[in-house]
C-alpha atoms as one frame of an Amber mdcrd trajectory, in Angstrom:
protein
   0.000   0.000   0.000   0.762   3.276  -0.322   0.552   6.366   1.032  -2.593
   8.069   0.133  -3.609  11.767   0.079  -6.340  12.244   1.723  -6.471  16.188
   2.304  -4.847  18.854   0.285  -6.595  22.208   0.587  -5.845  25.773   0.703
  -8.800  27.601   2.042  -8.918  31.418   2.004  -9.993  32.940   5.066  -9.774
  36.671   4.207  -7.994  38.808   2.223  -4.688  38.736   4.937  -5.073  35.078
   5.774  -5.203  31.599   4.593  -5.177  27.935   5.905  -3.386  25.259   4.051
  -4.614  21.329   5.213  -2.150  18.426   4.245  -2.844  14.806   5.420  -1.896
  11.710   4.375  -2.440   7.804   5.434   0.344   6.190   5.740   1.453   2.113
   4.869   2.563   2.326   8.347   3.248   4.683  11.290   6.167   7.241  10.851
   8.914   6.703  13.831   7.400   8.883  17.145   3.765   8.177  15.688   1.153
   5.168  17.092  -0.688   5.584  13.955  -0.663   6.022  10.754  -1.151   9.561
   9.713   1.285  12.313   8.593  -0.126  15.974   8.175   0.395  19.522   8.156
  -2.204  22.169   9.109  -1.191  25.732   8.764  -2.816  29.573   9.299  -0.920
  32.219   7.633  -1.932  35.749   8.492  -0.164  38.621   6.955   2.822  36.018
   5.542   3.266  34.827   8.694   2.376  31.256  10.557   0.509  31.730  12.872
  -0.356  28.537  13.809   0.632  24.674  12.856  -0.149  21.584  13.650   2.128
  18.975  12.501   3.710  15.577  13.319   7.415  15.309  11.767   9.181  12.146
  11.574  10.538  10.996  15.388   9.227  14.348  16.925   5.439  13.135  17.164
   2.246  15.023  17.011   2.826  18.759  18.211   0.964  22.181  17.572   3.003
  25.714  17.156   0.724  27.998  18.867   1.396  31.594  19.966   5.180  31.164
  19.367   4.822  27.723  21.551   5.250  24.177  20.849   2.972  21.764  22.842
   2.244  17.778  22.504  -0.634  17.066  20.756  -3.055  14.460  20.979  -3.843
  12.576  17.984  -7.093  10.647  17.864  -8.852  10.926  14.509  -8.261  12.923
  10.794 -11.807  14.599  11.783 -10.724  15.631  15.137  -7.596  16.700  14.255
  -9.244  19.408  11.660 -11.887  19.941  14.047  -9.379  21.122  16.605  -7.051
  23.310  14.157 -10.499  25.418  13.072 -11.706  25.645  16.591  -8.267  27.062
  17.409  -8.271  29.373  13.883 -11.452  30.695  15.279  -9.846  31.570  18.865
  -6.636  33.198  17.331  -9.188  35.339  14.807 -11.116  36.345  17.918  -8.431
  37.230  20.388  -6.270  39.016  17.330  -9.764  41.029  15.939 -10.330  38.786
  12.744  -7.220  39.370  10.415
């Protein structure tokens, strides 16, 4: 098998800001990773990142997140989008919408 994309979107959130989604399944879990999913979710406002969640090879599932780098825990594709817009949503309300 192998790997298949399963996401690859660039969505537009205003004029200033956009969200790029990349996920893939994976023949078998990258080294760090109990599953089998590799991704990267970013918000770019005004050319800069904002926000990312990604899971590199031997470093695991993390988020970038106001300049800080936290674990992240991985449970399902859905979640895992579900939780980068929920926290899109709280950096465009605390920052006044970009």
């Amino acid at each position: 098998m192998k790997a298949v994309a399963l996401i690859q979107a660039r969505v537009t959130y205003s004029e200033n800001a956009f969200a790029e989604l990349v996920l893939w399944r994976l023949p078998k879990p990258m080294t760090g990773s109990p599953h089998r999913f590799k991704y990267r979710l970013a918000y770019v406002v005004h050319g800069v990142c904002v926000l990312r969640y990604d899971n590199e090879t031997g470093k695991g599932d993390h988020r970038h997140f106001y300049g800080k780098e936290r674990a992240y825990v991985f449970t399902t594709p859905d979640q895992l989008v579900a939780d980068f817009q929920h926290d899109i949503a709280r950096w465009n309300n605390e920052n006044r919408n970009p």
